[in-house]
CHARMM internal coordinates of N, CA and C (Angstrom, degrees):
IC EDIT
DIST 1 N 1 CA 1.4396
DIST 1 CA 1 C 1.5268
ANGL 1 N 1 CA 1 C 109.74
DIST 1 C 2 N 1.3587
ANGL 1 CA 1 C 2 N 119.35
DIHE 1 N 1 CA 1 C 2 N 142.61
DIST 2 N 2 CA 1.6935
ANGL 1 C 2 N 2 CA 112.13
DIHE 1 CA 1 C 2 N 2 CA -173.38
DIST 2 CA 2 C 1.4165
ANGL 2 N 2 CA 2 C 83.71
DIHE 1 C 2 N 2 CA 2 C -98.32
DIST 2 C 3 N 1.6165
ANGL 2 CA 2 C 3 N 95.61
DIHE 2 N 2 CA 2 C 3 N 163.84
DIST 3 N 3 CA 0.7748
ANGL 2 C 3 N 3 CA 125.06
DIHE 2 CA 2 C 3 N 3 CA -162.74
DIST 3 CA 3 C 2.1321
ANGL 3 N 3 CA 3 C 106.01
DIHE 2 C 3 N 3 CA 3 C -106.35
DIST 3 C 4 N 1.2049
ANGL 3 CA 3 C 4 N 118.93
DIHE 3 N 3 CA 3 C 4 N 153.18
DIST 4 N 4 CA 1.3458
ANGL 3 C 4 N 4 CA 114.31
DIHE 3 CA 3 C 4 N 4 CA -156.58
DIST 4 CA 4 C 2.0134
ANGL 4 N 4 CA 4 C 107.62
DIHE 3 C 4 N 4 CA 4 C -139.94
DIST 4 C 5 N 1.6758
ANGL 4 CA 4 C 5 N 86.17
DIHE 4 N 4 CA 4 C 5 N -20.89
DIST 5 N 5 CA 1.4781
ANGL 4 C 5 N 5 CA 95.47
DIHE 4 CA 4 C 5 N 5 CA -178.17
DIST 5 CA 5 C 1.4400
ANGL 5 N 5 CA 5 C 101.08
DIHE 4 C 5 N 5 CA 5 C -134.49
DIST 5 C 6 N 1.3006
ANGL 5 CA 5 C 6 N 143.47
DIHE 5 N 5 CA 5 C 6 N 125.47
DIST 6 N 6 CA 1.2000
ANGL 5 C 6 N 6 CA 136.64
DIHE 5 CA 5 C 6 N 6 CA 132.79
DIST 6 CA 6 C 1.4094
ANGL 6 N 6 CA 6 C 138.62
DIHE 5 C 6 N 6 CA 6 C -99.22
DIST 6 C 7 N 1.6237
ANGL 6 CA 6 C 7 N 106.79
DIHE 6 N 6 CA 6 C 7 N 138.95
DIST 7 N 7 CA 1.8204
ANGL 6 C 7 N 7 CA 110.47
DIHE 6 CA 6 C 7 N 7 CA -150.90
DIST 7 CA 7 C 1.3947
ANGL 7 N 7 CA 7 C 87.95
DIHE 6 C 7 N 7 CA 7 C -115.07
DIST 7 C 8 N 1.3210
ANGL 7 CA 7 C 8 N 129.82
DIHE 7 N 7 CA 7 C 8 N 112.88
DIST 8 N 8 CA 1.3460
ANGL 7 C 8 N 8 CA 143.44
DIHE 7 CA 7 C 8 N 8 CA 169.52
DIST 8 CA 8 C 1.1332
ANGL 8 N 8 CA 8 C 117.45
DIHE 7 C 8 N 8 CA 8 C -106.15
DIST 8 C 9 N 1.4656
ANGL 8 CA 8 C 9 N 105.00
DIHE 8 N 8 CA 8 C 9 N 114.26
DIST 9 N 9 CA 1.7705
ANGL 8 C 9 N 9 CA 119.12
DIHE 8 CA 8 C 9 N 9 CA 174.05
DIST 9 CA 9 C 1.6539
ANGL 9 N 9 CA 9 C 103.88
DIHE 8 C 9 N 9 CA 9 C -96.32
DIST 9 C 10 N 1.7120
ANGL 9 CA 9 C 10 N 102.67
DIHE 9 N 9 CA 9 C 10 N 115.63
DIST 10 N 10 CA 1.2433
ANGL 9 C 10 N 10 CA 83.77
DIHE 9 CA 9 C 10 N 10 CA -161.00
DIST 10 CA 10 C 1.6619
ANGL 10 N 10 CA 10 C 82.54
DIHE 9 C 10 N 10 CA 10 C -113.99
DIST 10 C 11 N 1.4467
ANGL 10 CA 10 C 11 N 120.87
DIHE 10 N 10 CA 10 C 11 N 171.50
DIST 11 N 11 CA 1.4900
ANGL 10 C 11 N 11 CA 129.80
DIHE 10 CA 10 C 11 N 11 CA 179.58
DIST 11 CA 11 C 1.6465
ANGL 11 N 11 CA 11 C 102.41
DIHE 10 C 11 N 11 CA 11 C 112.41
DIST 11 C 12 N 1.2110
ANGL 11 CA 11 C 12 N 138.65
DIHE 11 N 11 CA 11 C 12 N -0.35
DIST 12 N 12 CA 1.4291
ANGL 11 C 12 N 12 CA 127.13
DIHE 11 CA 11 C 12 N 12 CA -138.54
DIST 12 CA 12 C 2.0779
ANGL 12 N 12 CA 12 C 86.39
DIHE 11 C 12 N 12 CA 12 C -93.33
DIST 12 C 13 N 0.9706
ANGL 12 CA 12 C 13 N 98.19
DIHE 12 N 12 CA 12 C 13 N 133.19
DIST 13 N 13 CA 1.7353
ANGL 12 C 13 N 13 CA 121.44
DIHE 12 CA 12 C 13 N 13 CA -175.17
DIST 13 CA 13 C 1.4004
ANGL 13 N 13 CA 13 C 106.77
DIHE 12 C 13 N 13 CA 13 C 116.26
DIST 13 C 14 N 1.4376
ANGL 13 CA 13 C 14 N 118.92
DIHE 13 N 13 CA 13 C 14 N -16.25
DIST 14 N 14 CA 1.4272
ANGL 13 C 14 N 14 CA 136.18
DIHE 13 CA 13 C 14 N 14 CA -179.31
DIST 14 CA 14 C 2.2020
ANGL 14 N 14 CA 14 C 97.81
DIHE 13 C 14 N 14 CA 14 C -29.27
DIST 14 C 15 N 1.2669
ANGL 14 CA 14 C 15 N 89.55
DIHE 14 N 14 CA 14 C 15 N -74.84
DIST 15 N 15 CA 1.8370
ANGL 14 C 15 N 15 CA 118.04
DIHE 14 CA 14 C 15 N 15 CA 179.31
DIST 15 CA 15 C 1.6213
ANGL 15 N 15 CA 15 C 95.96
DIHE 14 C 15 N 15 CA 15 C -142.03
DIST 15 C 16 N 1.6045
ANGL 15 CA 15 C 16 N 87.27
DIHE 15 N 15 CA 15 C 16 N 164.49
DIST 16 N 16 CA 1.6452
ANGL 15 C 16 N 16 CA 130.01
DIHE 15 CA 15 C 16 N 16 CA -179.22
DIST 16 CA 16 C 1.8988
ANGL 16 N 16 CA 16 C 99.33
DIHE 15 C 16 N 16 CA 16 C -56.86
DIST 16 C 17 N 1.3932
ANGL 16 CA 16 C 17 N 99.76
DIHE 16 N 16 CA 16 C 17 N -46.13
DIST 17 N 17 CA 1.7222
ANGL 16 C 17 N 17 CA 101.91
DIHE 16 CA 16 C 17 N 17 CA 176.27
DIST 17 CA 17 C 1.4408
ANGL 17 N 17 CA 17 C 126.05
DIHE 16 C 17 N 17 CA 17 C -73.54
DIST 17 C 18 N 1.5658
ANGL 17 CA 17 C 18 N 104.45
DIHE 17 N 17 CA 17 C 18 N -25.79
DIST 18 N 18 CA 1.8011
ANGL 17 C 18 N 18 CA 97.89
DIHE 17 CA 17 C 18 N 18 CA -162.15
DIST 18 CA 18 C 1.9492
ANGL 18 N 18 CA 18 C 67.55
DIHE 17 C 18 N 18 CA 18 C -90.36
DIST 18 C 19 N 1.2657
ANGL 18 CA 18 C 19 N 139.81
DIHE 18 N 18 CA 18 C 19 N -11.13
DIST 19 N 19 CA 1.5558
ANGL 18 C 19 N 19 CA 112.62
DIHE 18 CA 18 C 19 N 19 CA 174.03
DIST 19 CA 19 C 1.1522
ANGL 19 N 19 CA 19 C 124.14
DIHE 18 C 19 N 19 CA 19 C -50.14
DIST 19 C 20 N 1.6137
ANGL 19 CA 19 C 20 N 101.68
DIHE 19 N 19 CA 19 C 20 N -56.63
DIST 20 N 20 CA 1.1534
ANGL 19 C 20 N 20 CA 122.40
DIHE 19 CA 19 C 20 N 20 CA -174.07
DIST 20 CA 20 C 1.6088
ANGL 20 N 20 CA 20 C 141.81
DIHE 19 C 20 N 20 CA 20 C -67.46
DIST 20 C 21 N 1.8847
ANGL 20 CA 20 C 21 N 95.88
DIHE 20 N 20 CA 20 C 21 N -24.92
DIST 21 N 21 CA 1.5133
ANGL 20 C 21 N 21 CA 125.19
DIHE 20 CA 20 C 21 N 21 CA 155.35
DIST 21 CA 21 C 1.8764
ANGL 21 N 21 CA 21 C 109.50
DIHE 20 C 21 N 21 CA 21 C -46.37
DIST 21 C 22 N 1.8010
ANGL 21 CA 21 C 22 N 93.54
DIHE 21 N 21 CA 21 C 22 N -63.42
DIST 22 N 22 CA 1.4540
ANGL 21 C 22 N 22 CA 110.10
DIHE 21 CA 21 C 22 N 22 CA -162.53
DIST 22 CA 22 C 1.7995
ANGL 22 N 22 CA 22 C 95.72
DIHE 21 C 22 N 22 CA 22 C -43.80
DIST 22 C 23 N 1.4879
ANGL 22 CA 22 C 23 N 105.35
DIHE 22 N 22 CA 22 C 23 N -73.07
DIST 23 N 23 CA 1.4603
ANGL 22 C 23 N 23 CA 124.64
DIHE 22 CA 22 C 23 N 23 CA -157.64
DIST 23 CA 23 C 1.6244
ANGL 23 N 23 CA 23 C 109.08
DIHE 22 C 23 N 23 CA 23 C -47.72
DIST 23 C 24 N 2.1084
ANGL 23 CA 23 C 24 N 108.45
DIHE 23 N 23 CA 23 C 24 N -47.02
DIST 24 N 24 CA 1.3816
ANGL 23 C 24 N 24 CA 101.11
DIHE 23 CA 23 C 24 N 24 CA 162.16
DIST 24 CA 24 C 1.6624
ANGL 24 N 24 CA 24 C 144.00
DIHE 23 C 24 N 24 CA 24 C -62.54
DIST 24 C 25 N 1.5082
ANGL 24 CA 24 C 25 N 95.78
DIHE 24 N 24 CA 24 C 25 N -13.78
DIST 25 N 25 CA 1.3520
ANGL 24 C 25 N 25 CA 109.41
DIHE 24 CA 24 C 25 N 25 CA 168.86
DIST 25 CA 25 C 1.8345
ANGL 25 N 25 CA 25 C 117.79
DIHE 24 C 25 N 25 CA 25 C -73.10
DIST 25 C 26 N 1.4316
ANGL 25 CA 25 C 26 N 107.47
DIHE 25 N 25 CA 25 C 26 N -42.00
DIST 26 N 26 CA 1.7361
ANGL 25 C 26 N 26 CA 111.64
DIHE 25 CA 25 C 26 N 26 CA 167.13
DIST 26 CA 26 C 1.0100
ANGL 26 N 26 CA 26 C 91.99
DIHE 25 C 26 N 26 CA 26 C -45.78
DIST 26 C 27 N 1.5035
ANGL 26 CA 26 C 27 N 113.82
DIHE 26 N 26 CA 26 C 27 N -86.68
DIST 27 N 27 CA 1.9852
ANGL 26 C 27 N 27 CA 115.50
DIHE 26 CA 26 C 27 N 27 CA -165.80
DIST 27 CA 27 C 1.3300
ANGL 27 N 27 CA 27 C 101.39
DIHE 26 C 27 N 27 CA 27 C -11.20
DIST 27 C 28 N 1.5416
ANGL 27 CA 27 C 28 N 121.66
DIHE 27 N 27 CA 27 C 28 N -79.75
DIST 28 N 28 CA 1.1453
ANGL 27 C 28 N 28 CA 116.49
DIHE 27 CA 27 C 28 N 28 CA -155.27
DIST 28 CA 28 C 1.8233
ANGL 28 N 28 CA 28 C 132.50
DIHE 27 C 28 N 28 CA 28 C -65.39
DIST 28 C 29 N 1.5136
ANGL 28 CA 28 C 29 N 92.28
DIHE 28 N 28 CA 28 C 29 N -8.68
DIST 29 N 29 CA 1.3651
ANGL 28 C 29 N 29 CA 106.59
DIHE 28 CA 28 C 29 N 29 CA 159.91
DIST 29 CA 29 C 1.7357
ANGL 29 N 29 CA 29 C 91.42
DIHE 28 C 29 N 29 CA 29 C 108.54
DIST 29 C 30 N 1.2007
ANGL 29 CA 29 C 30 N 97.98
DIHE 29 N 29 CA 29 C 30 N 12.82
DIST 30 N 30 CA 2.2462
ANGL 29 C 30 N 30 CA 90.44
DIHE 29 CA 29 C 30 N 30 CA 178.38
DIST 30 CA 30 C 1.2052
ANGL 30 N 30 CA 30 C 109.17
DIHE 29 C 30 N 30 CA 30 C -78.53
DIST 30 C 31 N 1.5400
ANGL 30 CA 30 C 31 N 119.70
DIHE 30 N 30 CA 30 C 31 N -48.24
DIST 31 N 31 CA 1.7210
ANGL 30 C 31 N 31 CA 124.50
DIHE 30 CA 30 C 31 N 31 CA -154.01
DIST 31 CA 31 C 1.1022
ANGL 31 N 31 CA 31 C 87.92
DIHE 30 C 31 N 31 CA 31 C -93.85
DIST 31 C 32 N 1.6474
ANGL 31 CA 31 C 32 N 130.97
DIHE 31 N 31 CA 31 C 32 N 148.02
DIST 32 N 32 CA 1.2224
ANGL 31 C 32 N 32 CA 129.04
DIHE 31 CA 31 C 32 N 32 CA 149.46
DIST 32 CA 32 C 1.5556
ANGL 32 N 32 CA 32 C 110.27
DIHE 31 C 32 N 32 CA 32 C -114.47
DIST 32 C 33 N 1.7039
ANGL 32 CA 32 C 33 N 126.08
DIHE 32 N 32 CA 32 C 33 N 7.17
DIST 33 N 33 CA 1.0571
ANGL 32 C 33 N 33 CA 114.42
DIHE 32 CA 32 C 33 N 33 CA 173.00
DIST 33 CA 33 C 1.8566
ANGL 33 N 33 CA 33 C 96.76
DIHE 32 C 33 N 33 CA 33 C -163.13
DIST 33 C 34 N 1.7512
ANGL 33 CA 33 C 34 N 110.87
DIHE 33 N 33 CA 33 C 34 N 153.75
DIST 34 N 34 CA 1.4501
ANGL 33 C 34 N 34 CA 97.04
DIHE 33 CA 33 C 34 N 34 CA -178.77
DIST 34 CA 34 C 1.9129
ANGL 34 N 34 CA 34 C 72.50
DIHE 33 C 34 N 34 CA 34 C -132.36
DIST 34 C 35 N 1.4757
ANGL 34 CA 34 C 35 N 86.33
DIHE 34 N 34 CA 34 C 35 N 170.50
DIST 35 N 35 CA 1.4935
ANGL 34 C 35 N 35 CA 114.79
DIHE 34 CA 34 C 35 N 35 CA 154.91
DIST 35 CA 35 C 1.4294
ANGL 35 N 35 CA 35 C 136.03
DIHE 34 C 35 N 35 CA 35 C -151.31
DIST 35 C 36 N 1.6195
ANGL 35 CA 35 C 36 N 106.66
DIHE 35 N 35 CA 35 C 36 N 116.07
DIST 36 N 36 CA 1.5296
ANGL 35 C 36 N 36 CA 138.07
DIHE 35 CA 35 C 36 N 36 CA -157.93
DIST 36 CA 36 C 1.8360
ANGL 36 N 36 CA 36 C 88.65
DIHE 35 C 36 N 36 CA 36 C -71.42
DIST 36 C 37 N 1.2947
ANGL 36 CA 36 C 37 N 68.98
DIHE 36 N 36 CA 36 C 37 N 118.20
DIST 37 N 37 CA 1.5880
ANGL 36 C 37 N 37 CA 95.59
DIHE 36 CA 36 C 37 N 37 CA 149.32
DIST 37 CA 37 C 1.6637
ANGL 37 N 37 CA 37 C 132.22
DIHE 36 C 37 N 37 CA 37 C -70.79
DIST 37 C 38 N 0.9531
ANGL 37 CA 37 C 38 N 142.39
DIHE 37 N 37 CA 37 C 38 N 72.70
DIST 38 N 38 CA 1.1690
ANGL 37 C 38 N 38 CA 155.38
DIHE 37 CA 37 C 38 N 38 CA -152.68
DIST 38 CA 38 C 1.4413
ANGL 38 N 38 CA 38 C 129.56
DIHE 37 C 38 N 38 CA 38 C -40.85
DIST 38 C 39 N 1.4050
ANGL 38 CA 38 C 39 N 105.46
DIHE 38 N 38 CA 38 C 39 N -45.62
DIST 39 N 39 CA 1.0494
ANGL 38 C 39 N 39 CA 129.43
DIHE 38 CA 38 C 39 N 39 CA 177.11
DIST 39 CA 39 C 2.1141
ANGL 39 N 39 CA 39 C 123.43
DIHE 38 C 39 N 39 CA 39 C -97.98
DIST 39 C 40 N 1.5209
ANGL 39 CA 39 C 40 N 88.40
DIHE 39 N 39 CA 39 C 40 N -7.83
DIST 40 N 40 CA 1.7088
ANGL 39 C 40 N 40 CA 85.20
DIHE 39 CA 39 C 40 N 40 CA 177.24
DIST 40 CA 40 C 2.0273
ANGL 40 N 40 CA 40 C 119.69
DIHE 39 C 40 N 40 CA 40 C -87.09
DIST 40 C 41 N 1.2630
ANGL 40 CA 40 C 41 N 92.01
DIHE 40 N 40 CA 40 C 41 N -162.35
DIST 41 N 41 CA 1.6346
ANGL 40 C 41 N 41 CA 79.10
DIHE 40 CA 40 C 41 N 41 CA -149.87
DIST 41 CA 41 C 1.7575
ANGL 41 N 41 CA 41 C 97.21
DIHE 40 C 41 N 41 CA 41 C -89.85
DIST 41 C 42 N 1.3083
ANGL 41 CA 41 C 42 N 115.31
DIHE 41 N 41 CA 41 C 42 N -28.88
DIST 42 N 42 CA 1.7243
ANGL 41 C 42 N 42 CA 90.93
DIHE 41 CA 41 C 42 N 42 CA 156.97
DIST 42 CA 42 C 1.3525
ANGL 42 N 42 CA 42 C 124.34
DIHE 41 C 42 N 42 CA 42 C -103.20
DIST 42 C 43 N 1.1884
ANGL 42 CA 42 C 43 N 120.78
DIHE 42 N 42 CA 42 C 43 N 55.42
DIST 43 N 43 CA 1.8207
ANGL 42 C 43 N 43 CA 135.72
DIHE 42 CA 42 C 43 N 43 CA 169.00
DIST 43 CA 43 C 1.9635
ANGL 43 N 43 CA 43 C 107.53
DIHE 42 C 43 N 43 CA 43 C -59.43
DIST 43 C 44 N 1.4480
ANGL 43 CA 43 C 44 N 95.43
DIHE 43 N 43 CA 43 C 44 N -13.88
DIST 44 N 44 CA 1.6403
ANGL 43 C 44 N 44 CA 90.66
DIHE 43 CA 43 C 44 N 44 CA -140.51
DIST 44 CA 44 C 1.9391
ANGL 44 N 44 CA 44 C 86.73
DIHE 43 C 44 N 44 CA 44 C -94.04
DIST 44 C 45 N 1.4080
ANGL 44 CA 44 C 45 N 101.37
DIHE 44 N 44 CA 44 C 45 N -13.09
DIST 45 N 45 CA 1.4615
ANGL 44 C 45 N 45 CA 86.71
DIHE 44 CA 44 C 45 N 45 CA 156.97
DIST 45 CA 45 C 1.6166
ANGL 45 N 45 CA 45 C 146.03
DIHE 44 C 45 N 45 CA 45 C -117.68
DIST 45 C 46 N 1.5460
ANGL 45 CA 45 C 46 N 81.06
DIHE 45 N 45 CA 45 C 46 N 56.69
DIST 46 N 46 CA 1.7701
ANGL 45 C 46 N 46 CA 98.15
DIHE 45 CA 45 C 46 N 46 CA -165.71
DIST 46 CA 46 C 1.8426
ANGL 46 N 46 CA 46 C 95.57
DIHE 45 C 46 N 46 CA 46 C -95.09
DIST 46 C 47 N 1.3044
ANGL 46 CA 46 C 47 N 103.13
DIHE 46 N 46 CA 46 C 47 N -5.62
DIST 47 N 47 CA 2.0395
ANGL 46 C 47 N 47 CA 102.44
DIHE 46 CA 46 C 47 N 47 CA 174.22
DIST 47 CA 47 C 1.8273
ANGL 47 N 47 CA 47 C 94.03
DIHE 46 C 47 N 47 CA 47 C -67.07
DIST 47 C 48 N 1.5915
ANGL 47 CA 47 C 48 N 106.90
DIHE 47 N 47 CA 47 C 48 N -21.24
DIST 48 N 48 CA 1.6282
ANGL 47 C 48 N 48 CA 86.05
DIHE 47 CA 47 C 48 N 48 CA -165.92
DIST 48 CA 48 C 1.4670
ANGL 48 N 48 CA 48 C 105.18
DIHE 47 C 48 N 48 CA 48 C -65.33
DIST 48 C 49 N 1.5456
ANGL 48 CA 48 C 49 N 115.64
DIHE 48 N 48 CA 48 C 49 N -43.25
DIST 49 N 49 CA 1.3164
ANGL 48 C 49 N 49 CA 113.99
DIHE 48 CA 48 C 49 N 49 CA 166.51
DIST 49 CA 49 C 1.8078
ANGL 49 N 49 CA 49 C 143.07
DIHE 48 C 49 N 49 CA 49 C -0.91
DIST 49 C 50 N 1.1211
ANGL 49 CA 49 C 50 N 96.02
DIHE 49 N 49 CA 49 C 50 N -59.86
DIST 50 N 50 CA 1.5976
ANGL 49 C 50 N 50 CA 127.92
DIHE 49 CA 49 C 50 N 50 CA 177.79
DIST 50 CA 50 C 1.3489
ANGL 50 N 50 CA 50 C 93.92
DIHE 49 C 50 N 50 CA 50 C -51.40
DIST 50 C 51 N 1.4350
ANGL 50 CA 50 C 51 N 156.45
DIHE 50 N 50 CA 50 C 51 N -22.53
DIST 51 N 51 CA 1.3959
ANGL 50 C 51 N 51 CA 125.65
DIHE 50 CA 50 C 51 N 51 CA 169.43
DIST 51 CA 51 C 1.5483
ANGL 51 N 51 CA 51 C 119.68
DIHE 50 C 51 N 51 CA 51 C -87.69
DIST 51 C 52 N 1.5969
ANGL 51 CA 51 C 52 N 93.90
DIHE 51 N 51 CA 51 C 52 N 14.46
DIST 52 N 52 CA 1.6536
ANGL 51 C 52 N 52 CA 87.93
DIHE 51 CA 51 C 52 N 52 CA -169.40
DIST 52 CA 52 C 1.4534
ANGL 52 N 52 CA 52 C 96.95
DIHE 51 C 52 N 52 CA 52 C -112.47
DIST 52 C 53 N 1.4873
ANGL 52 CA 52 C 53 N 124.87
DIHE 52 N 52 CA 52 C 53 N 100.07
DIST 53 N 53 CA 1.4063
ANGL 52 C 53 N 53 CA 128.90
DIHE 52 CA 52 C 53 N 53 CA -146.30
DIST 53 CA 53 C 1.5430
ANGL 53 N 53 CA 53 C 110.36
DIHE 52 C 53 N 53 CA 53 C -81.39
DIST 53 C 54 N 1.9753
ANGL 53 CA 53 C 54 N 99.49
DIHE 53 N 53 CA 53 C 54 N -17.46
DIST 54 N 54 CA 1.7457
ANGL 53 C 54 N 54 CA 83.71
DIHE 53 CA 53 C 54 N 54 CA -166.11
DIST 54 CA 54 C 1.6261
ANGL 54 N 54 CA 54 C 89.06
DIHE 53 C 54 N 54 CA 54 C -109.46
DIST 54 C 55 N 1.4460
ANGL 54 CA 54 C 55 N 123.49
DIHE 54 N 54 CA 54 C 55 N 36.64
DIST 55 N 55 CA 1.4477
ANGL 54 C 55 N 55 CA 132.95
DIHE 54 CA 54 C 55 N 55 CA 166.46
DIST 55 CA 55 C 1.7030
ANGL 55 N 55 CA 55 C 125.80
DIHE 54 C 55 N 55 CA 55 C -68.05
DIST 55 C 56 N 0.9886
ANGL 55 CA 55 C 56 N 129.32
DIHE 55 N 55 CA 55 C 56 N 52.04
DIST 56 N 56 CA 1.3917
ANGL 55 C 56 N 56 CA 121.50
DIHE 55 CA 55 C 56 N 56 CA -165.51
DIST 56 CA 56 C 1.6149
ANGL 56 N 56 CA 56 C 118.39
DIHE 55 C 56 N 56 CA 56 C -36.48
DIST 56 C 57 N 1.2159
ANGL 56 CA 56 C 57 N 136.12
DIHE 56 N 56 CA 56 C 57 N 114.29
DIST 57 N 57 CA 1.4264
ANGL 56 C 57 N 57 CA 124.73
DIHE 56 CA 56 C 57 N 57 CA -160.95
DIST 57 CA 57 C 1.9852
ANGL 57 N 57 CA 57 C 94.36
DIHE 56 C 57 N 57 CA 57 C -110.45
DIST 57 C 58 N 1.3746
ANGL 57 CA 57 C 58 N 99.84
DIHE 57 N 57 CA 57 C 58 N 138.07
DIST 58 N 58 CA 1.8860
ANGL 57 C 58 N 58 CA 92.32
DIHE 57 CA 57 C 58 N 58 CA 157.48
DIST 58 CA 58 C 1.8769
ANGL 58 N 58 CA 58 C 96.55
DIHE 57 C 58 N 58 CA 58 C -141.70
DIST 58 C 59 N 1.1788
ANGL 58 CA 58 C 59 N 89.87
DIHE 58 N 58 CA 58 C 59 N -164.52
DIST 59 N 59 CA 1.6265
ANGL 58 C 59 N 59 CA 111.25
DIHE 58 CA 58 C 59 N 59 CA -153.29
DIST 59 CA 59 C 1.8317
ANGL 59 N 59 CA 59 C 94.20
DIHE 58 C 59 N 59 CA 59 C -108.77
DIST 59 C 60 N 1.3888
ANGL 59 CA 59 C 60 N 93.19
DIHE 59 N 59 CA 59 C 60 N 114.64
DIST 60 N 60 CA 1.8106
ANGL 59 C 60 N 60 CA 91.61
DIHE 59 CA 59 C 60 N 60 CA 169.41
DIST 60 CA 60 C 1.3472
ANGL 60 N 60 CA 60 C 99.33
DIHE 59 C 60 N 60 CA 60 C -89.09
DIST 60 C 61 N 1.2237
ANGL 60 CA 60 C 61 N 132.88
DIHE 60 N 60 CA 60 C 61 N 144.88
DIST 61 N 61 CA 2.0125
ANGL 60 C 61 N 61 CA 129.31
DIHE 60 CA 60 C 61 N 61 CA 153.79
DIST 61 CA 61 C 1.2749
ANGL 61 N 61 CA 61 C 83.67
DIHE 60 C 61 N 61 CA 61 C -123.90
DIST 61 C 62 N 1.4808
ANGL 61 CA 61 C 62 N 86.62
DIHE 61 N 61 CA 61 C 62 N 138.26
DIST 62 N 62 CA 2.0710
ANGL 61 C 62 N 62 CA 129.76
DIHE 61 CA 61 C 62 N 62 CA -165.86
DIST 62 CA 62 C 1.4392
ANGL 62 N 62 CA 62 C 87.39
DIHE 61 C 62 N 62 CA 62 C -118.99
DIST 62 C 63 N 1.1369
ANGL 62 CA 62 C 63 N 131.44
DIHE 62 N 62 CA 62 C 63 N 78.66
DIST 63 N 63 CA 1.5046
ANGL 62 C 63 N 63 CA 112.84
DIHE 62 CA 62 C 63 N 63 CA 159.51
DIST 63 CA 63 C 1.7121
ANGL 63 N 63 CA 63 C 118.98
DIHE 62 C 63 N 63 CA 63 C -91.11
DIST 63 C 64 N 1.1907
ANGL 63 CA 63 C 64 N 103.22
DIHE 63 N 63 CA 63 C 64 N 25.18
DIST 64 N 64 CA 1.5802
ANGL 63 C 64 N 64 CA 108.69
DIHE 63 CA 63 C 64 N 64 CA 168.27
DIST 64 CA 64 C 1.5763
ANGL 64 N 64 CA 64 C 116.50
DIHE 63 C 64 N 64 CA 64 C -85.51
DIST 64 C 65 N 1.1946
ANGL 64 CA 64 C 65 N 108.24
DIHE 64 N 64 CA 64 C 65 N -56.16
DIST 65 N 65 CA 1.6386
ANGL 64 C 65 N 65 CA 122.10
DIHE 64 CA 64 C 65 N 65 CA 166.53
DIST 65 CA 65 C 1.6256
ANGL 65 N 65 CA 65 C 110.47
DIHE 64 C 65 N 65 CA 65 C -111.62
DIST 65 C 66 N 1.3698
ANGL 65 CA 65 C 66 N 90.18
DIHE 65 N 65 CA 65 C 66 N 103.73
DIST 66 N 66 CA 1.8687
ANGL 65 C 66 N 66 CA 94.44
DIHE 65 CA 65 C 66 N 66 CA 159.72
DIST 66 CA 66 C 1.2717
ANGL 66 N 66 CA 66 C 121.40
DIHE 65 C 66 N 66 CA 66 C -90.42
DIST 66 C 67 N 1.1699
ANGL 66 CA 66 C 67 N 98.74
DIHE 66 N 66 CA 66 C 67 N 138.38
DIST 67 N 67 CA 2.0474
ANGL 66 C 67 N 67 CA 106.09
DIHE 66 CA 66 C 67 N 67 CA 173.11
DIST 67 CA 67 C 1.4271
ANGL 67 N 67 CA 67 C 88.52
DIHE 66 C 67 N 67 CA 67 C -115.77
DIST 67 C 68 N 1.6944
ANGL 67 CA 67 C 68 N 104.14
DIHE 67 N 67 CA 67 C 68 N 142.42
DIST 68 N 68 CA 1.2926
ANGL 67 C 68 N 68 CA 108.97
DIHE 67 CA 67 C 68 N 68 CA 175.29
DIST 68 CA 68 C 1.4774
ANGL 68 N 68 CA 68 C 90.59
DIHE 67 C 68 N 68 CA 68 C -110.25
DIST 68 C 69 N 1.9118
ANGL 68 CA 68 C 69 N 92.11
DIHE 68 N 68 CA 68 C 69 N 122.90
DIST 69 N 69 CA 1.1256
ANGL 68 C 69 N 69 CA 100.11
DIHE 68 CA 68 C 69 N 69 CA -161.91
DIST 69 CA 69 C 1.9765
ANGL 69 N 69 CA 69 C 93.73
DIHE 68 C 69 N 69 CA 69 C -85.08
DIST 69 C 70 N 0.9882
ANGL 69 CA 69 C 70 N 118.81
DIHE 69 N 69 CA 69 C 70 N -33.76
DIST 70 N 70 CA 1.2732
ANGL 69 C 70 N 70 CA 114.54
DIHE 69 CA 69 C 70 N 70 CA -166.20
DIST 70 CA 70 C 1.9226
ANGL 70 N 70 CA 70 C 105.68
DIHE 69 C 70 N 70 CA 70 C -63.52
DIST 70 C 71 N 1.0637
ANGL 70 CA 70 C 71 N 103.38
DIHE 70 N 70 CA 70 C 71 N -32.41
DIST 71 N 71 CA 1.8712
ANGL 70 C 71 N 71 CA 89.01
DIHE 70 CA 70 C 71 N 71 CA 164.62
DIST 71 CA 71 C 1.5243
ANGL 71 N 71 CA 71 C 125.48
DIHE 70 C 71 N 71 CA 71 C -87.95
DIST 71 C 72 N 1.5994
ANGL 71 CA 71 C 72 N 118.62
DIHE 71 N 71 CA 71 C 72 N -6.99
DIST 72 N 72 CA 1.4253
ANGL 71 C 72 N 72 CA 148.59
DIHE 71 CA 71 C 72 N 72 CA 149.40
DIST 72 CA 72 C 1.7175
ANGL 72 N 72 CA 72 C 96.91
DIHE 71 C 72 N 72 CA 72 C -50.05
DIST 72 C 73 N 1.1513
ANGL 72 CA 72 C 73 N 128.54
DIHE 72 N 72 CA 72 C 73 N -38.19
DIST 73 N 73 CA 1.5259
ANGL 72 C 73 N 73 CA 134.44
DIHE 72 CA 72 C 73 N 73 CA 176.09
DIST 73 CA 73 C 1.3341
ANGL 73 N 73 CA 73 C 133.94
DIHE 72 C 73 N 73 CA 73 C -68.16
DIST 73 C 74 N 1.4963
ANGL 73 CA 73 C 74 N 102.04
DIHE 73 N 73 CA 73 C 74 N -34.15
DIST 74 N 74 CA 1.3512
ANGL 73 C 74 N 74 CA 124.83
DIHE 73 CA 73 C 74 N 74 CA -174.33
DIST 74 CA 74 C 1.3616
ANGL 74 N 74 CA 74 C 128.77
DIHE 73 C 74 N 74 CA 74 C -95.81
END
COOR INIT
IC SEED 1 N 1 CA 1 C
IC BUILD
């Protein structure tokens, strides 16, 4: 079926909550697409994403606030 509206929750890696907002909003059939922030401090669970097949995912870049995620790692 095409699609006619798309509802983008965008910020999702932002926090643990706007994750969990975003992902419960798909379920319910609101969001039809988010976009991960790459660089924020829960980015790292946007792999959970990937089972939700009709999820359209894109790439936010935040170059206002960087988190360095690689010492965020360590």
């Amino acid at each position: 079926m095409a699609r006619f509206l798309i509802i983008n929750a965008d910020d999702f890696g932002y926090s643990h909550s706007i994750n969990e907002g975003i992902v419960e909003a798909h379920e319910k059939g609101i969001v039809t697409s988010t976009s991960v922030i790459v660089n924020a401090i829960a980015a790292d669970k946007a792999k959970d994403l990937t089972k939700y097949l009709d999820l359209s995912i894109g790439l936010h870049f935040e170059l206002k606030e960087v988190v360095d995620v690689e010492a965020e790692l360590k």
